[in-house]
PDB file of N, H, CA, C and O in Angstrom:
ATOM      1  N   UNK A   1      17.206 -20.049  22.253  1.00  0.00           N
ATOM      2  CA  UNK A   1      16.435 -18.855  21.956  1.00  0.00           C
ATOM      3  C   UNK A   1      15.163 -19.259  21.213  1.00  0.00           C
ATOM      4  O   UNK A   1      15.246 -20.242  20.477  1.00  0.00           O
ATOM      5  N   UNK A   2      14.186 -18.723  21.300  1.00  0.00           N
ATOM      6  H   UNK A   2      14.119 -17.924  21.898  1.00  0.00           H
ATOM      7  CA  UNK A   2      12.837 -18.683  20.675  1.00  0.00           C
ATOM      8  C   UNK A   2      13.123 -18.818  19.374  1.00  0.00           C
ATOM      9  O   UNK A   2      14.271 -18.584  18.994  1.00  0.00           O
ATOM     10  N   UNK A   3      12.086 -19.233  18.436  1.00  0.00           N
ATOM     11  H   UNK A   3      11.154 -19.423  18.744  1.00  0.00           H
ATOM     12  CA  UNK A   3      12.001 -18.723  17.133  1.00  0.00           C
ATOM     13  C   UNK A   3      11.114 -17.331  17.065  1.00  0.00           C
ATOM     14  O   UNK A   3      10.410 -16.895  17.976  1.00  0.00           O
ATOM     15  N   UNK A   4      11.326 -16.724  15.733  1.00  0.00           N
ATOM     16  H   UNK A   4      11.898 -17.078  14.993  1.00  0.00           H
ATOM     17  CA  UNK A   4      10.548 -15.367  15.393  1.00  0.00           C
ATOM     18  C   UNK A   4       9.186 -16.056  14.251  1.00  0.00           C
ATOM     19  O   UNK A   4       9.615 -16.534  13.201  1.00  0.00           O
ATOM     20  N   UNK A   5       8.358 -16.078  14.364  1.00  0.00           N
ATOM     21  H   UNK A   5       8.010 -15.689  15.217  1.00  0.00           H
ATOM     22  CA  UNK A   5       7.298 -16.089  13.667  1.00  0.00           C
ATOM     23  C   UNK A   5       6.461 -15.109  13.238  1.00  0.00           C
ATOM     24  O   UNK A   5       5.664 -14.565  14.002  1.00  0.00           O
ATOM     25  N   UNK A   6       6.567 -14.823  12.057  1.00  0.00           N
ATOM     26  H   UNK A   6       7.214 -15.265  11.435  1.00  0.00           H
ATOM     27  CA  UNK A   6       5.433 -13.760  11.010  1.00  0.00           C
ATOM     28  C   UNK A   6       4.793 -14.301  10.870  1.00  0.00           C
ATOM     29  O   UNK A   6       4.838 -15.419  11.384  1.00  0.00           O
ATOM     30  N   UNK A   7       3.811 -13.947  10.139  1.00  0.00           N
ATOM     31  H   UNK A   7       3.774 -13.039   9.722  1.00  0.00           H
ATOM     32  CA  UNK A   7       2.856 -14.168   8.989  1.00  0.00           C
ATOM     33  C   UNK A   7       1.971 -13.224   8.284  1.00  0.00           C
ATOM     34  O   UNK A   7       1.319 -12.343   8.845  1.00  0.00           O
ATOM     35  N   UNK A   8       1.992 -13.495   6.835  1.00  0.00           N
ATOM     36  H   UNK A   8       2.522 -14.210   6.379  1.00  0.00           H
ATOM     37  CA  UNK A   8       0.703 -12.907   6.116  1.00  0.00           C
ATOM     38  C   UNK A   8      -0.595 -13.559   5.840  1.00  0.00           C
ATOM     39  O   UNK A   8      -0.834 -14.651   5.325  1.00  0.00           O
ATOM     40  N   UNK A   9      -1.296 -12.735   6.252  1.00  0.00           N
ATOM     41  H   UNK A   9      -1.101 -11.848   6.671  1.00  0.00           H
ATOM     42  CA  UNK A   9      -2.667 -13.318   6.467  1.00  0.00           C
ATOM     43  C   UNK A   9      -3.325 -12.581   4.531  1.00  0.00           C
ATOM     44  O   UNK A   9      -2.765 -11.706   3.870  1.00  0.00           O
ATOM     45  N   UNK A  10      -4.429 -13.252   4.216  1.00  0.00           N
ATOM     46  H   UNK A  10      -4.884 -13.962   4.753  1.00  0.00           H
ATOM     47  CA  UNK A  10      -4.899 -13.057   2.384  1.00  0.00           C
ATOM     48  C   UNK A  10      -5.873 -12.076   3.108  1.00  0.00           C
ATOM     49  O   UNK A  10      -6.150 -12.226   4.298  1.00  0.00           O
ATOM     50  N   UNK A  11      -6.343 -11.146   2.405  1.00  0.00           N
ATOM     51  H   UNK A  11      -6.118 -11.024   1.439  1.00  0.00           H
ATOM     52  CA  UNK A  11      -7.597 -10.466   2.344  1.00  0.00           C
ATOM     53  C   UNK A  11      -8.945 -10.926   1.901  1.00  0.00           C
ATOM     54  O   UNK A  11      -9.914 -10.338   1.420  1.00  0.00           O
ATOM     55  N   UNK A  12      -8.726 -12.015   2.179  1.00  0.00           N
ATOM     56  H   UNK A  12      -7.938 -12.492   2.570  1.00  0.00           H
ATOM     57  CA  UNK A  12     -10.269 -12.435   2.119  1.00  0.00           C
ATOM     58  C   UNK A  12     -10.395 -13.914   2.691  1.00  0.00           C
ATOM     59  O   UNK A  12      -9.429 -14.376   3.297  1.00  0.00           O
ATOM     60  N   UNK A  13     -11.812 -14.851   2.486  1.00  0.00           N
ATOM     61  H   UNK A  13     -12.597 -14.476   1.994  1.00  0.00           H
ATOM     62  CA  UNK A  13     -11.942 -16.029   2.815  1.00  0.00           C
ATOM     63  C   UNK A  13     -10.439 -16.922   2.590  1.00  0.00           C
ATOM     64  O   UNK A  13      -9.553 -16.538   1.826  1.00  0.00           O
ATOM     65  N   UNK A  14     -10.387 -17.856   3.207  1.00  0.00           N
ATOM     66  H   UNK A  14     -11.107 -18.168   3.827  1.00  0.00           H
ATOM     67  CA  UNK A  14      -8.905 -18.771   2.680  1.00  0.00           C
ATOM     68  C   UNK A  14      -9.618 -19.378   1.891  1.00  0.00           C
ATOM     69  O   UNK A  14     -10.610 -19.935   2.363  1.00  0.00           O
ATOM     70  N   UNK A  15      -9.343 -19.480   0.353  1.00  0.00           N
ATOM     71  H   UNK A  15      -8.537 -19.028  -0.030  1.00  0.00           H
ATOM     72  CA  UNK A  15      -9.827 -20.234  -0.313  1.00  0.00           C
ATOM     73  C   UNK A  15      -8.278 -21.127  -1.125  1.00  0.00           C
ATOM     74  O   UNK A  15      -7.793 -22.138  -0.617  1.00  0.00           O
ATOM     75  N   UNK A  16      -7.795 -20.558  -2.261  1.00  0.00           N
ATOM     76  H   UNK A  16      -8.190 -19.736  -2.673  1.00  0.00           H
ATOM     77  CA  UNK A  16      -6.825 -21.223  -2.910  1.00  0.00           C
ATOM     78  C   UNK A  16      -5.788 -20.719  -2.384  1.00  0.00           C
ATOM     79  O   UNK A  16      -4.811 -21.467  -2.425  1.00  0.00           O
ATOM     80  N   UNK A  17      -5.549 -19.201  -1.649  1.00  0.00           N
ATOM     81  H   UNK A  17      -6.343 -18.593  -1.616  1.00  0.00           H
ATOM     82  CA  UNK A  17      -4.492 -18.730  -1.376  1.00  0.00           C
ATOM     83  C   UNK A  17      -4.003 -18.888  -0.107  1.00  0.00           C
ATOM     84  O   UNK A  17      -4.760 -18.391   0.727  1.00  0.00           O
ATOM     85  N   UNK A  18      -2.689 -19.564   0.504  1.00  0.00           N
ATOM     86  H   UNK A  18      -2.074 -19.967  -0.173  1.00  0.00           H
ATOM     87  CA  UNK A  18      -2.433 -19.780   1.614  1.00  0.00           C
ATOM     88  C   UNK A  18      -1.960 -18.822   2.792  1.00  0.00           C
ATOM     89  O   UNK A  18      -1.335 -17.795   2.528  1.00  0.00           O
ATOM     90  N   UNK A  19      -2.210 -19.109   3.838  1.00  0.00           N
ATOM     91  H   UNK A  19      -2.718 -19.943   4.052  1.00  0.00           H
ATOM     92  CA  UNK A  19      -1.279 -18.350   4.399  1.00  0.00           C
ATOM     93  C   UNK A  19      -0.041 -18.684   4.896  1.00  0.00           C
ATOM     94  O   UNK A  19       0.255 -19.871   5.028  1.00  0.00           O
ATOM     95  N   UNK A  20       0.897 -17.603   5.256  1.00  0.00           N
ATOM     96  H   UNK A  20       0.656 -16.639   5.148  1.00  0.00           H
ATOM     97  CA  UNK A  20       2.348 -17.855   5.410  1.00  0.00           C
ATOM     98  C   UNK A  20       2.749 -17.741   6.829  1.00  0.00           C
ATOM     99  O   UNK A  20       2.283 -16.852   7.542  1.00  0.00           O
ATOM    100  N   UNK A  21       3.558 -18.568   7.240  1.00  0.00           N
ATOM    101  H   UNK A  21       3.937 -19.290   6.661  1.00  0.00           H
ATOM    102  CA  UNK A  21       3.956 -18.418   8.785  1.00  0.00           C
ATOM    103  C   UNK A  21       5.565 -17.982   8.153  1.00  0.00           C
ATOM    104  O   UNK A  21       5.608 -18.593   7.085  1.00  0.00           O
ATOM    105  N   UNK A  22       6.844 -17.246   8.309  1.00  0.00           N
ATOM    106  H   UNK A  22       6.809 -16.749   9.177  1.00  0.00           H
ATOM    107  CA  UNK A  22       7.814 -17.404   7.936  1.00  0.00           C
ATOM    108  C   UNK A  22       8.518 -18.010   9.592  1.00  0.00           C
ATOM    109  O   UNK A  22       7.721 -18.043  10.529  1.00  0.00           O
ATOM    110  N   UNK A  23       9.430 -18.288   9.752  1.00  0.00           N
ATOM    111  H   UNK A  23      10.078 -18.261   8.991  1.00  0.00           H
ATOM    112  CA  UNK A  23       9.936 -18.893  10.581  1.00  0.00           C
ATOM    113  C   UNK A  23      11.427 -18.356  11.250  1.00  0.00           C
ATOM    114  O   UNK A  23      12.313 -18.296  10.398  1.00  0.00           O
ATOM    115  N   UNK A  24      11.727 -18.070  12.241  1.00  0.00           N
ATOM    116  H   UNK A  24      11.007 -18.119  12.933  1.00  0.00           H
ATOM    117  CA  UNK A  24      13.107 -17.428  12.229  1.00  0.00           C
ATOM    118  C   UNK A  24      13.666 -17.903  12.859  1.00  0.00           C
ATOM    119  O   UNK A  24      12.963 -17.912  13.870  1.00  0.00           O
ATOM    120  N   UNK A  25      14.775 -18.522  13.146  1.00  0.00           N
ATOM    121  H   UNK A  25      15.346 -18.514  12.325  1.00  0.00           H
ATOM    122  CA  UNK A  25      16.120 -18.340  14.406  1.00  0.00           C
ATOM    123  C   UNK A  25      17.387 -17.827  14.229  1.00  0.00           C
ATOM    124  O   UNK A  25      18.214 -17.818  13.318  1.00  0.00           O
ATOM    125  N   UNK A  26      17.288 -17.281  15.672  1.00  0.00           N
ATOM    126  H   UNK A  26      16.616 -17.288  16.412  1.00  0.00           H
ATOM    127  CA  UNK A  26      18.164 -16.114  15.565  1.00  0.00           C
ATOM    128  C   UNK A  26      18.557 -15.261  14.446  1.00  0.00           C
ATOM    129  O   UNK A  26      19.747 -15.030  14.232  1.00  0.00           O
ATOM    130  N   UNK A  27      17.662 -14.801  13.752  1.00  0.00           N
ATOM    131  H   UNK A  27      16.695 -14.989  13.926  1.00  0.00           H
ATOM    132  CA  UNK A  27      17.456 -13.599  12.945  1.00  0.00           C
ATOM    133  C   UNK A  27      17.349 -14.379  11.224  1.00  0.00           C
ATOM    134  O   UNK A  27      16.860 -13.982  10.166  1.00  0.00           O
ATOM    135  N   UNK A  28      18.004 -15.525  11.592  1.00  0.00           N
ATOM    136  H   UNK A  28      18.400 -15.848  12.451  1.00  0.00           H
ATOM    137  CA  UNK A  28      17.851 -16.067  10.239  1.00  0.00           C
ATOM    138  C   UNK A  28      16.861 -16.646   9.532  1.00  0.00           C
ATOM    139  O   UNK A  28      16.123 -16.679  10.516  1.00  0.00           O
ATOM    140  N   UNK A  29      16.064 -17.230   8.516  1.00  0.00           N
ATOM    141  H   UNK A  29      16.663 -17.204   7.716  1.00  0.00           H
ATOM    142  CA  UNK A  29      14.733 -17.876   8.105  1.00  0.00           C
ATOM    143  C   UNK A  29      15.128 -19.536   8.102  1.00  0.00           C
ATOM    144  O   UNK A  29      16.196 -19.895   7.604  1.00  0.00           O
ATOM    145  N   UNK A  30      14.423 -20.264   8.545  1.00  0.00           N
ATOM    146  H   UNK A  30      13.556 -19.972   8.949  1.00  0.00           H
ATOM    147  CA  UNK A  30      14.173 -21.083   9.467  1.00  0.00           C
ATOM    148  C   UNK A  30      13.759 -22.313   8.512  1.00  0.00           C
ATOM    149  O   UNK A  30      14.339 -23.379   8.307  1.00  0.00           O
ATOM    150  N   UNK A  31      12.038 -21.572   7.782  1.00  0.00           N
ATOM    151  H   UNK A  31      11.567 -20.706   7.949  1.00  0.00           H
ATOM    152  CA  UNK A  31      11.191 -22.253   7.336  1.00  0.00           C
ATOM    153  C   UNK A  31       9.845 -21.094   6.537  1.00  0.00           C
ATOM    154  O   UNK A  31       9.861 -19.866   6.465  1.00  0.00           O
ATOM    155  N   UNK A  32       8.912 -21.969   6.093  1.00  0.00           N
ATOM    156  H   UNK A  32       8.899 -22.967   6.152  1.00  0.00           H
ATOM    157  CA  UNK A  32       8.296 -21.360   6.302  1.00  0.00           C
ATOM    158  C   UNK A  32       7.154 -22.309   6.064  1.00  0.00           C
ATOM    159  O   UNK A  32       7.361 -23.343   5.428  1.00  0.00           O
ATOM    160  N   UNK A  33       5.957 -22.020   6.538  1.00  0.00           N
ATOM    161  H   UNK A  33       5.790 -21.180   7.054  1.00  0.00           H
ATOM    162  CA  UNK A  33       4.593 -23.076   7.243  1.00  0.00           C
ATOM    163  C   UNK A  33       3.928 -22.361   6.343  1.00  0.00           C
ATOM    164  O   UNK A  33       4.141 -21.155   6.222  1.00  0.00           O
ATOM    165  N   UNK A  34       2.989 -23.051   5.559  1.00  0.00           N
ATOM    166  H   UNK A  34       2.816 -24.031   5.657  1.00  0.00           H
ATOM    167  CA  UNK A  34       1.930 -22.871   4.799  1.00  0.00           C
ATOM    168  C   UNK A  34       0.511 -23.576   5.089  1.00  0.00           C
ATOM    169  O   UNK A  34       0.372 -24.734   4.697  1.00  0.00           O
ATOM    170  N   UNK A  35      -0.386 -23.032   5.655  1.00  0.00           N
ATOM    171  H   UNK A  35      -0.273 -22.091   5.974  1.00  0.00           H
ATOM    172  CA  UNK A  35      -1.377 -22.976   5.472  1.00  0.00           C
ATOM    173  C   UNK A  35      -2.512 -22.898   4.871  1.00  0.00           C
ATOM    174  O   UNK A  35      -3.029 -21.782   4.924  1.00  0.00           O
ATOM    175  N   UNK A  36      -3.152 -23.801   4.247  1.00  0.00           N
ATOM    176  H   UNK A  36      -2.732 -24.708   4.204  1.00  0.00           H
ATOM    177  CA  UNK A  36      -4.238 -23.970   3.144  1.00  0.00           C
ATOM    178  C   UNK A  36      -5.722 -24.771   3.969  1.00  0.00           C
ATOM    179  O   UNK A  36      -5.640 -25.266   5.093  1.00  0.00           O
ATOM    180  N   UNK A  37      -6.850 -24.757   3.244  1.00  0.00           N
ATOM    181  H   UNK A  37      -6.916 -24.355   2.331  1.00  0.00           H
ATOM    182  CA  UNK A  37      -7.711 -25.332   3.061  1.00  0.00           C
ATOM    183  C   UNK A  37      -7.380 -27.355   3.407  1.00  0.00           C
ATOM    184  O   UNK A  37      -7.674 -27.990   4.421  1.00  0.00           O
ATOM    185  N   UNK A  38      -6.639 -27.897   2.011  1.00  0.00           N
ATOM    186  H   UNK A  38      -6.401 -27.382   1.188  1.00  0.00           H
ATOM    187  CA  UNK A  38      -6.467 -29.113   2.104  1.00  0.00           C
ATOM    188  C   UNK A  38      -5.316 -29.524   3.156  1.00  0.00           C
ATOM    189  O   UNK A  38      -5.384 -30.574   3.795  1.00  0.00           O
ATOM    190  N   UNK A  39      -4.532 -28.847   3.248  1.00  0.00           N
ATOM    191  H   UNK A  39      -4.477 -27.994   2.730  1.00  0.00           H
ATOM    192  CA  UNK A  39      -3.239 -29.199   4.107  1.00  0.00           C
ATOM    193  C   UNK A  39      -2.371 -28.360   4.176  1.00  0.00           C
ATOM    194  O   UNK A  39      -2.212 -27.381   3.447  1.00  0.00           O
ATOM    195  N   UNK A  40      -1.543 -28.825   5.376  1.00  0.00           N
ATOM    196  H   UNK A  40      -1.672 -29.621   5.967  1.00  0.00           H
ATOM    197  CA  UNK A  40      -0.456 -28.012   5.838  1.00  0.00           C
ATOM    198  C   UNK A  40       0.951 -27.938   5.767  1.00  0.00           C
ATOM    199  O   UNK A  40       1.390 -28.494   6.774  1.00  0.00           O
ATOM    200  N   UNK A  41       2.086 -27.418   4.889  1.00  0.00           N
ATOM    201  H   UNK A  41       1.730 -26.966   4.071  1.00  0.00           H
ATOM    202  CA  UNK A  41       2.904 -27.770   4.058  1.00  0.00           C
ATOM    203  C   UNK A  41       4.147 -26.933   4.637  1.00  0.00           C
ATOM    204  O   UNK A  41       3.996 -25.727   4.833  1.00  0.00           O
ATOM    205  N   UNK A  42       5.471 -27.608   4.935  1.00  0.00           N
ATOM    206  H   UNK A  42       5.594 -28.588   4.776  1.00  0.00           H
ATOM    207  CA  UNK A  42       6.236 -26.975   5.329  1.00  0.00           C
ATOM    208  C   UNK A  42       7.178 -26.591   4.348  1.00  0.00           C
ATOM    209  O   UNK A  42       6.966 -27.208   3.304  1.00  0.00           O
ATOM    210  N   UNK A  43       8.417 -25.584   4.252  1.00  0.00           N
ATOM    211  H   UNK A  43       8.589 -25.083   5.100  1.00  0.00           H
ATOM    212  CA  UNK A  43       9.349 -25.240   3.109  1.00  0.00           C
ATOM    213  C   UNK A  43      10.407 -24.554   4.070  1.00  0.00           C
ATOM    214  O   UNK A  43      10.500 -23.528   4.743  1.00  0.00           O
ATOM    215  N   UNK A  44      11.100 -25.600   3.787  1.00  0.00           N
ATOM    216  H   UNK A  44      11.025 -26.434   3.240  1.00  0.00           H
ATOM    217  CA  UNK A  44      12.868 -25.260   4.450  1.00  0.00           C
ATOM    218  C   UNK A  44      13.516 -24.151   3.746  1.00  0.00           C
ATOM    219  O   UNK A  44      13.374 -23.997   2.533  1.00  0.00           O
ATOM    220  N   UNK A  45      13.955 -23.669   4.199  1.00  0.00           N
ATOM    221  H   UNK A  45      14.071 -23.794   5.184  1.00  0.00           H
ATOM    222  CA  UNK A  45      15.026 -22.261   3.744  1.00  0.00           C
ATOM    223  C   UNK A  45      15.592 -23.468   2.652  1.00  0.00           C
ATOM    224  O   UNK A  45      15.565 -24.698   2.690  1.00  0.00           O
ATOM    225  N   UNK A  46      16.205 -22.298   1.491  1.00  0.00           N
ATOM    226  H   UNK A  46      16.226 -21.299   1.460  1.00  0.00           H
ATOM    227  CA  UNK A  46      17.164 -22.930   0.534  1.00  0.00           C
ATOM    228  C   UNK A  46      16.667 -24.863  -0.090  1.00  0.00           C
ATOM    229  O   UNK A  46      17.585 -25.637  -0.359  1.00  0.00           O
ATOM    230  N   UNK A  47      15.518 -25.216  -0.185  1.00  0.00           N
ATOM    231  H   UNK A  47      14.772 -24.587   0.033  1.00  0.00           H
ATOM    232  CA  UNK A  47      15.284 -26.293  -0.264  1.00  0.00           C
ATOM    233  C   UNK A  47      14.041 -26.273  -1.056  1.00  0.00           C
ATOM    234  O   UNK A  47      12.962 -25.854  -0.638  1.00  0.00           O
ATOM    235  N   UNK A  48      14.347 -26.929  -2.652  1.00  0.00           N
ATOM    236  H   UNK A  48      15.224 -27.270  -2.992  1.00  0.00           H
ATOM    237  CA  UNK A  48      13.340 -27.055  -3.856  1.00  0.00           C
ATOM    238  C   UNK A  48      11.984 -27.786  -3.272  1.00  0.00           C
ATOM    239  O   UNK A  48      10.901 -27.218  -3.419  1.00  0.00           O
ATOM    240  N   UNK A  49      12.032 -28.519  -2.888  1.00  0.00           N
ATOM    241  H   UNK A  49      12.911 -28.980  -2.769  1.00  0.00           H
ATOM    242  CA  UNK A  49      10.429 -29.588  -1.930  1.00  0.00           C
ATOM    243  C   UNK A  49      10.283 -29.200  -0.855  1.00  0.00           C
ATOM    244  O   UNK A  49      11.083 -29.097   0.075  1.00  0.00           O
ATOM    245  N   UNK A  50       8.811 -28.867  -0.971  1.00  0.00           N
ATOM    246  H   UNK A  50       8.161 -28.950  -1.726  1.00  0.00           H
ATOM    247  CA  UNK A  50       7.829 -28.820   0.320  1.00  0.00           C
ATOM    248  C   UNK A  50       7.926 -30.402   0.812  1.00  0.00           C
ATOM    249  O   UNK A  50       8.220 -31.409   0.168  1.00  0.00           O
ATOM    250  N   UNK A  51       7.573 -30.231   2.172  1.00  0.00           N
ATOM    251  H   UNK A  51       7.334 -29.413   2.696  1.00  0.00           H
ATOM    252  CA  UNK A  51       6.563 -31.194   2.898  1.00  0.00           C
ATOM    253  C   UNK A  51       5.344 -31.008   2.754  1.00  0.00           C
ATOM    254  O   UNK A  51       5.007 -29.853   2.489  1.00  0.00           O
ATOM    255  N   UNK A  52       4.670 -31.670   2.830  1.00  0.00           N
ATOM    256  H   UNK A  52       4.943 -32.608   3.045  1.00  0.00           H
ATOM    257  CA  UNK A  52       3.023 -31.492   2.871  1.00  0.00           C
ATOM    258  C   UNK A  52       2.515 -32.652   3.240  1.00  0.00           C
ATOM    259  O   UNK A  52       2.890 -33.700   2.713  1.00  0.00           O
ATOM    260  N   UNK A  53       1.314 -32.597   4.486  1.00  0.00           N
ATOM    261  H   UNK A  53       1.009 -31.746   4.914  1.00  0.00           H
ATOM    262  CA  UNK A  53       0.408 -33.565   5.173  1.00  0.00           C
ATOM    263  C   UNK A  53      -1.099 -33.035   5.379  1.00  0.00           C
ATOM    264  O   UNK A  53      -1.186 -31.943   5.940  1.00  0.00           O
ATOM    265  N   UNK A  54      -2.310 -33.677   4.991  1.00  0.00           N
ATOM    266  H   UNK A  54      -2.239 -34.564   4.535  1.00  0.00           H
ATOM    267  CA  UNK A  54      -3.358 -33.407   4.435  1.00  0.00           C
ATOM    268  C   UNK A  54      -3.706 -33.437   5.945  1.00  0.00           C
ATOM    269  O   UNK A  54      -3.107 -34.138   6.761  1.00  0.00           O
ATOM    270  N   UNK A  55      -4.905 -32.464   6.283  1.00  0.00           N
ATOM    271  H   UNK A  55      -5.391 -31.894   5.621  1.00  0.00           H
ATOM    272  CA  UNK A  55      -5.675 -32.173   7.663  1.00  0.00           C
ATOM    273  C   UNK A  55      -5.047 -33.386   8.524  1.00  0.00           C
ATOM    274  O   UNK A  55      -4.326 -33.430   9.522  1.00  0.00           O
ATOM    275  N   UNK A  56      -5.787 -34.576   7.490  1.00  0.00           N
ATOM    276  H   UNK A  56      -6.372 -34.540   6.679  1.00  0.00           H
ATOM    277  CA  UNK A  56      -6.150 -35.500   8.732  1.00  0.00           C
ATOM    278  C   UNK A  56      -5.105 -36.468   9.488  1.00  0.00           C
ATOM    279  O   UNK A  56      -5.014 -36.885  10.643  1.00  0.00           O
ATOM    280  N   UNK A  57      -4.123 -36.685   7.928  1.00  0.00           N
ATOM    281  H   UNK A  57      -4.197 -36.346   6.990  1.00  0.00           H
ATOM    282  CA  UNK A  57      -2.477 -36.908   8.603  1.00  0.00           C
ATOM    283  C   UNK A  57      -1.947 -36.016   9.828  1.00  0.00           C
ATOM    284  O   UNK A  57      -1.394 -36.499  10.816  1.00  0.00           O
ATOM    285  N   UNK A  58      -2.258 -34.266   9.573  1.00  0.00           N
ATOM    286  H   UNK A  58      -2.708 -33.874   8.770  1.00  0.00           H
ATOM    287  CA  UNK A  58      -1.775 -33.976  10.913  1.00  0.00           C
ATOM    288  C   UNK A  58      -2.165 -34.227  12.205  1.00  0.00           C
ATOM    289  O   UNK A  58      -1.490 -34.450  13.210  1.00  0.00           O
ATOM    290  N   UNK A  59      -3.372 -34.157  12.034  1.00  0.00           N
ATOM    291  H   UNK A  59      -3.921 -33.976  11.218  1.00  0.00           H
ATOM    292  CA  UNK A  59      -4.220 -34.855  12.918  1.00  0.00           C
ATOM    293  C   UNK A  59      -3.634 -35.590  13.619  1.00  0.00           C
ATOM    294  O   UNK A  59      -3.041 -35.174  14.614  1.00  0.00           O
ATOM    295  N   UNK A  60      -3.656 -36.929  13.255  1.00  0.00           N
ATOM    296  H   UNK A  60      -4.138 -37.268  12.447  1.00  0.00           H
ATOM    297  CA  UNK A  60      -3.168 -38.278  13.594  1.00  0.00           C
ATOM    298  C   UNK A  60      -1.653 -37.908  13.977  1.00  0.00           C
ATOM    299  O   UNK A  60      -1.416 -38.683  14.904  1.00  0.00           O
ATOM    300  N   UNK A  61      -0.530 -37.154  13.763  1.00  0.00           N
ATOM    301  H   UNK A  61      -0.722 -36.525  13.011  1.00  0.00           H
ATOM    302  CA  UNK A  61       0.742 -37.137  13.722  1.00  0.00           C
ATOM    303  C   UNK A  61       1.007 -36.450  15.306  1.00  0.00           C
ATOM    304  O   UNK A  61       1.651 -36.807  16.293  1.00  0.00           O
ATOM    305  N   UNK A  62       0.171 -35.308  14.976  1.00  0.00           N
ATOM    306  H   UNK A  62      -0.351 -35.018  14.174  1.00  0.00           H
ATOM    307  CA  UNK A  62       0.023 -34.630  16.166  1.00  0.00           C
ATOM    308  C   UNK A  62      -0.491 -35.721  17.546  1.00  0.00           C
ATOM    309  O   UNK A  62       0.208 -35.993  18.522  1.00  0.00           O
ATOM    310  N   UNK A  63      -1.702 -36.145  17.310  1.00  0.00           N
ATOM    311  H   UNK A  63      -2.270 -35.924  16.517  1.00  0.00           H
ATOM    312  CA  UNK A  63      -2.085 -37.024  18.628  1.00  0.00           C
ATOM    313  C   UNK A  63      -0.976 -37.836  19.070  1.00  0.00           C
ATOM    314  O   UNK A  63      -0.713 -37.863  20.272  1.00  0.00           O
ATOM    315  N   UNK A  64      -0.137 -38.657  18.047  1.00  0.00           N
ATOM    316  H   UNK A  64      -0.351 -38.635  17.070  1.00  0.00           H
ATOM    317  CA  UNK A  64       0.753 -39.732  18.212  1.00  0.00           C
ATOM    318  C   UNK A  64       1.892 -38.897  18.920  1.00  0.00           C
ATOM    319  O   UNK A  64       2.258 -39.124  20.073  1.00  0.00           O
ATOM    320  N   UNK A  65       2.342 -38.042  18.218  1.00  0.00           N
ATOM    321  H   UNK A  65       2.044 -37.858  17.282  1.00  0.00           H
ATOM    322  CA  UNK A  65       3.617 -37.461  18.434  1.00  0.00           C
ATOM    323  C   UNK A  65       3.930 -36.074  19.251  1.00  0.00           C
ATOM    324  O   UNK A  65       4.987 -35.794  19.816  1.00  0.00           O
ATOM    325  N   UNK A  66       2.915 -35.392  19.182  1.00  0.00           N
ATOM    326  H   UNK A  66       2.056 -35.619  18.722  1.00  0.00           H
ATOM    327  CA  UNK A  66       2.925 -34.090  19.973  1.00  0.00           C
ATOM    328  C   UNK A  66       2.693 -34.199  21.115  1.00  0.00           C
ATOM    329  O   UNK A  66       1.902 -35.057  21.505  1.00  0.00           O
ATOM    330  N   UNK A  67       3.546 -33.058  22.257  1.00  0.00           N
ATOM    331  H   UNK A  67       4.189 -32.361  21.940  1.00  0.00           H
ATOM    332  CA  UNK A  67       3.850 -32.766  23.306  1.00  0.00           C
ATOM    333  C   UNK A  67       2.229 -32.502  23.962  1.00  0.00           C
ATOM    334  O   UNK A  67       1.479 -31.836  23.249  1.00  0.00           O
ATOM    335  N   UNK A  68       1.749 -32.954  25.144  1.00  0.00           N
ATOM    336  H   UNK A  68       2.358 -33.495  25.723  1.00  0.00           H
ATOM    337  CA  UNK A  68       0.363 -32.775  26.096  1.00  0.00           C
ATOM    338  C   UNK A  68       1.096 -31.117  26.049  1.00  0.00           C
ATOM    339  O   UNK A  68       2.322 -31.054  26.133  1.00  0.00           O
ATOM    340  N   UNK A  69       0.403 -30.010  25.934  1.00  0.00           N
ATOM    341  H   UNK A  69      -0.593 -30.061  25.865  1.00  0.00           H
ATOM    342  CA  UNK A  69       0.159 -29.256  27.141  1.00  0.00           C
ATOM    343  C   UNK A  69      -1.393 -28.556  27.197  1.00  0.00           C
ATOM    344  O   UNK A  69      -2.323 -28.611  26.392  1.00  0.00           O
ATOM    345  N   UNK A  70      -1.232 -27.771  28.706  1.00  0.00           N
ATOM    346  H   UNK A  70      -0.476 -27.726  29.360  1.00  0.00           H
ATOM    347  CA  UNK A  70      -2.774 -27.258  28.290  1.00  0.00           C
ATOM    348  C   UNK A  70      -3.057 -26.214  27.966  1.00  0.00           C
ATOM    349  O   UNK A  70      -2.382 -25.208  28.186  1.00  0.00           O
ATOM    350  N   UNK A  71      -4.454 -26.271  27.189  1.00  0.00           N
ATOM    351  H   UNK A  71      -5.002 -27.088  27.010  1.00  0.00           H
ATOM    352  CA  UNK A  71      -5.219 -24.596  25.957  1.00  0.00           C
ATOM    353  C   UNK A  71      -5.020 -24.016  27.519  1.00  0.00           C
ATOM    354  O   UNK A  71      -4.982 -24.559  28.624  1.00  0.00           O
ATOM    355  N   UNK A  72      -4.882 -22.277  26.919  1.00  0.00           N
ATOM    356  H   UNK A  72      -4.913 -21.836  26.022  1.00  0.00           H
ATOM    357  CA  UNK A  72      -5.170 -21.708  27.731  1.00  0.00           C
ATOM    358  C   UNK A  72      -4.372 -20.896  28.319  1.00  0.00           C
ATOM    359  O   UNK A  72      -4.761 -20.239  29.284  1.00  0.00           O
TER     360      UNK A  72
END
């Protein structure tokens, strides 16, 4: 089954405040993806530490490791 993805978007420029992806499967919370300025930081359900990888690490992680498909 799919995951469910929210998010809250800030009322204004993204500056210090992130935005939130929450994450679901099958009805339950998943994760949740944070979105900032410097980097992009993940947070497991029930789990004290983030992940976090700065732009350009994803960058690089993504090219190496992520699936081809095409925009569009």
């Amino acid at each position: 089954m799919a995951h469910t993805v929210t998010f809250n978007l800030p009322r204004r420029t993204l500056g210090r405040e992130d935005i939130e992806f929450v994450v679901e499967k099958d009805g339950i919370r998943f994760g949740t993806l944070l979105v900032s300025k410097g980097a992009v930081e993940w947070r497991p359900t029930n789990k004290v530490y983030r992940r976090r990888l700065r732009w350009d690490r994803f960058d690089q992680l993504m090219r190496e490791s992520g699936r081809k498909v095409r925009a569009g």
